[in-house]
C-alpha positions in Angstrom: 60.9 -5.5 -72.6 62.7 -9.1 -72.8 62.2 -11.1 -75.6 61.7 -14.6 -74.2 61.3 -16.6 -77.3 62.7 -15.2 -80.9 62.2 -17.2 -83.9 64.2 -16.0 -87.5 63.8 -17.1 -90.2 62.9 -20.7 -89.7 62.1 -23.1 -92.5 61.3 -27.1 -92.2 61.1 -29.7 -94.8 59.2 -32.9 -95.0 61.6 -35.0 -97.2 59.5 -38.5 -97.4 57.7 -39.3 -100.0 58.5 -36.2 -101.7 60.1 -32.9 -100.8 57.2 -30.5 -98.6 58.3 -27.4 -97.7 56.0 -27.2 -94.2 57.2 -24.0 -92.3 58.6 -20.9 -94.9 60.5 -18.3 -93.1 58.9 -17.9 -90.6 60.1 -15.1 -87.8 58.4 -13.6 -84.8 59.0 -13.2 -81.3 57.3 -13.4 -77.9 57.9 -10.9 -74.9 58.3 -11.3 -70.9 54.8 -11.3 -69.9 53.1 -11.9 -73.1 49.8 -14.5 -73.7 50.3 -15.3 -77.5 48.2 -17.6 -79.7 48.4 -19.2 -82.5 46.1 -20.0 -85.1 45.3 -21.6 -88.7 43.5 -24.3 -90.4 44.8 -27.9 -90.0 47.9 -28.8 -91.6 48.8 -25.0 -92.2 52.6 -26.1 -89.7 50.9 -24.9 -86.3 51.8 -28.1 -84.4 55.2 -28.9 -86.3 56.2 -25.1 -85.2 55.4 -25.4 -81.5 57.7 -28.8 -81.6 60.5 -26.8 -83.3 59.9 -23.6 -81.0 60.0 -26.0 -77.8 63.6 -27.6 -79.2 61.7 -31.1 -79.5 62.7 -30.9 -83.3 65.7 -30.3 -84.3 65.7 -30.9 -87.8 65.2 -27.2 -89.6 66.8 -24.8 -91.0 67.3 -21.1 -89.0 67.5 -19.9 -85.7 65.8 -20.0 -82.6 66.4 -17.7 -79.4 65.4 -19.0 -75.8 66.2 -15.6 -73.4 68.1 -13.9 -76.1 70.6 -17.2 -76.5 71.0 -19.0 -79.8 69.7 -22.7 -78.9 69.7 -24.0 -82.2 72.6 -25.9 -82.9 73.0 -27.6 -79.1 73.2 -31.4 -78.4 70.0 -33.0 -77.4 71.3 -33.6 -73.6 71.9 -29.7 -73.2 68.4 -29.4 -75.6 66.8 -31.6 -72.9 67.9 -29.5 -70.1 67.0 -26.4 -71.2 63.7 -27.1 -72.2 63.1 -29.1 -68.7 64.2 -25.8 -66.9 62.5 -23.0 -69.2 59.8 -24.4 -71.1 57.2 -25.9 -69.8 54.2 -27.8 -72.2 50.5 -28.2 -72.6 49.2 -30.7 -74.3 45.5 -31.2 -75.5 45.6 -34.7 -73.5 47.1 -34.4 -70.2 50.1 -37.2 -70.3 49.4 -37.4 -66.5 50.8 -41.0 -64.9 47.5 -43.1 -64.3 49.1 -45.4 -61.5 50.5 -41.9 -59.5 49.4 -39.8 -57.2 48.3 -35.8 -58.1 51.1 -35.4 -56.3 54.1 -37.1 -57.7 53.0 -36.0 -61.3 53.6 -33.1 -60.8 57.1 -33.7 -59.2 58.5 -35.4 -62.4 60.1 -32.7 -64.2 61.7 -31.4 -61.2 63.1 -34.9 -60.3 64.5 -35.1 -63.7 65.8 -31.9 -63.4 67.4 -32.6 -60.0 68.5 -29.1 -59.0 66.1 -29.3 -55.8 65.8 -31.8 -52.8 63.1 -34.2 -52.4 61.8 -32.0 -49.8 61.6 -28.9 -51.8 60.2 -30.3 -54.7 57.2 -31.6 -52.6 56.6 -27.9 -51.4 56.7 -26.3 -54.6 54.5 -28.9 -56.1 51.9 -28.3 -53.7 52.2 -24.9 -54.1 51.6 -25.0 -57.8 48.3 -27.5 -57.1 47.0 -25.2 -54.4 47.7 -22.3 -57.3 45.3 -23.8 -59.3 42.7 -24.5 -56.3 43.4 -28.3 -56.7 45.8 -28.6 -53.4 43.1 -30.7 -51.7 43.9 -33.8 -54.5 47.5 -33.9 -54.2 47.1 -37.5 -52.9 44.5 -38.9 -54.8 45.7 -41.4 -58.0 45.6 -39.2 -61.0 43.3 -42.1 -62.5 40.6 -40.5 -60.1 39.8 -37.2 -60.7 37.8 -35.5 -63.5 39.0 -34.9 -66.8 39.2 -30.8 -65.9 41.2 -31.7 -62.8 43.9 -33.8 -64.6 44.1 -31.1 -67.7 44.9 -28.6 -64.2 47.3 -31.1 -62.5 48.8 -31.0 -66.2 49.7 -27.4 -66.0 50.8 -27.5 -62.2 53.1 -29.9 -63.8 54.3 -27.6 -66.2 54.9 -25.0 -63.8 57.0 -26.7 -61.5 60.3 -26.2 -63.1 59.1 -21.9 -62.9 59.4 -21.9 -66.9 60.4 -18.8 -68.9 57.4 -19.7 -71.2 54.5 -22.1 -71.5 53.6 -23.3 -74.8 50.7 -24.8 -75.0 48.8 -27.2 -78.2 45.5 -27.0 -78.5 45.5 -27.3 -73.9 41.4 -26.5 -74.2 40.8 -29.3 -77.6 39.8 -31.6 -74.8 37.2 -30.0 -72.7 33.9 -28.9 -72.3 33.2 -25.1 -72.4 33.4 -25.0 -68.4 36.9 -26.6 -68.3 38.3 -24.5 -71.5 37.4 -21.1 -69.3 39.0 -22.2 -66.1 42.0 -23.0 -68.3 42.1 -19.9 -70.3 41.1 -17.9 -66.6 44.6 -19.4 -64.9 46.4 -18.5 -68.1 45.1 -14.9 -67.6 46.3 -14.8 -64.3 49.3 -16.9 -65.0 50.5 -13.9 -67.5 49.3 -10.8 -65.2 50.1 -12.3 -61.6 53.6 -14.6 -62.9 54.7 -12.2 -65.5 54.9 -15.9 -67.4 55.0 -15.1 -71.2 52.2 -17.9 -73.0 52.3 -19.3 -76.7 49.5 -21.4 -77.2 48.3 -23.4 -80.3 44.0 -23.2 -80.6 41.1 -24.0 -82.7 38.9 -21.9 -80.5 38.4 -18.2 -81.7 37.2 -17.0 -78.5 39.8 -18.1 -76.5 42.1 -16.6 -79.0 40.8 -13.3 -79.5 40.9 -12.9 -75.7 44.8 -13.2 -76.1 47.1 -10.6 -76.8 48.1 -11.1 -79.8 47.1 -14.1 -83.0 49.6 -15.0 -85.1 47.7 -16.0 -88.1 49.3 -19.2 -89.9 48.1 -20.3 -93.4 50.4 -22.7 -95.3 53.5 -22.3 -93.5 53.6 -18.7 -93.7 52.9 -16.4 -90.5 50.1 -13.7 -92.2 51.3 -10.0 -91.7 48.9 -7.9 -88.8 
C-alpha cells in the first residue's frame, strides 16, 4: 500500500520569548485510502503539525514525505505548487470569497494552478459541487447560502485540484450536529468511493472514533497505540 504522507522525525521550536520545544520527534505516516484523525487537548502542537505536514511551515527540523518524495528542503514557489496540486485543506471556517459565485470558488485553486483551460475547470468544478449534492448553487453568491452549504462548497474547493490527501483542522468546529454528519458522511465516501487518503484535526470524539485510525497527541509527542 502507498504511503501518501510520511512524517520522520520532525521537531519545531517556538524561539520568542523563550525557547518552546512545540512538536518532539514526531513520526508517522498515512496510507493511499486512509481517513486519519488527529487528536489532543489545546495547545498539545495539533494545528502547528497540520501547517508543517501541509508544507505551509517551513521552519522545522526533519523530514517530510509527499508520495514517497522528500519535500522538505524545496523553495516556497515549488512548495506552493505542490501543495496546490496534492493537498487540498479544510478549514473550521470556510475562507469562501463572499462577493463570488459557488461557482468560481471553487475554480480558484485550479486557476492558480493553470494546468487546465477555462472550460475544463468549469466542468470539473461542477462535478465536484454536484458530488457533494450542492450542483444546483453553483451560481448563487457564496454570501447566500447556509453556513453547511458554504463548509460543502469549501471541500468542493479542495477537491478540485484531485488532491493526493485532504487535511482537514477541526472542518466540523463550526457546525451544528446535522452539518458535522454530512461532513464526516462525504469524507466516508470520499475515502471508500475516491480512494482519497484524509488527515483531519478534531475536538469531536465521535467523529474520531469513526475514523480509522487516532493519533493521540499530548504535548508535542504522538502517544504509542
Amino acid at each position: 500500500m502507498n504511503t501518501v504522507l510520511e512524517a520522520k522525525n520532525i521537531n519545531k521550536h517556538f524561539r520568542k520569548p523563550v525557547d518552546f520545544h512545540v512538536l518532539k520527534d514526531i513520526s508517522f505516516n498515512v496510507k493511499k485510502g486512509e481517513f486519519a484523525s488527529i487528536m489532543g487537548k489545546s495547545g498539545c502542537g495539533k494545528s502547528t503539525l497540520l501547517y508543517i505536514l501541509s508544507t505551509m511551515d517551513t521552519d522545522y527540523e526533519g523530514n517530510l514525505y509527499l508520495n514517497e518524495e522528500l519535500v522538505t528542503g524545496k523553495d516556497h514557489k515549488e512548495l506552493s505548487r505542490i501543495r496546490n496540486e496534492h493537498i487540498g485543506f479544510v478549514f473550521q471556517f470556510h475562507y469562501l470569497l463572499s462577493e463570488f459565485s459557488v461557482i468560481e470558488n471553487v475554480m480558484l485553486p485550479a486557476k492558480k494552478l493553470g494546468l487546465k483551460s477555462e472550460e475544463e475547470i468549469i466542468h470539473d468544478a461542477q462535478q465536484k459541487l454536484d458530488m457533494l449534492n450542492i450542483g444546483n448553487l453553483a451560481k448563487k453568491r457564496a454570501s447566500r447560502i447556509s453556513g453547511g452549504e458554504k463548509q460543502r462548497v469549501a471541500i468542493a474547493r479542495a477537491l478540485i485540484n484531485n488532491p493526493s490527501i485532504l487535511m482537514g483542522d477541526e472542518p466540523t468546529g463550526n457546525l451544528d450536529s446535522y452539518n458535522a454528519e454530512n461532513v464526516f458522511q462525504i469524507f466516508k465516501k470520499l475515502k471508500e468511493e475516491e480512494g482519497l487518503s484524509l488527515l483531519v484535526v478534531t475536538h469531536d470524539i465521535d467523529f474520531a472514533k469513526r475514523t480509522d485510525r487516532i493519533i493521540v497527541m499530548e504535548d508535542g509527542r504522538i502517544l504509542p497505540d
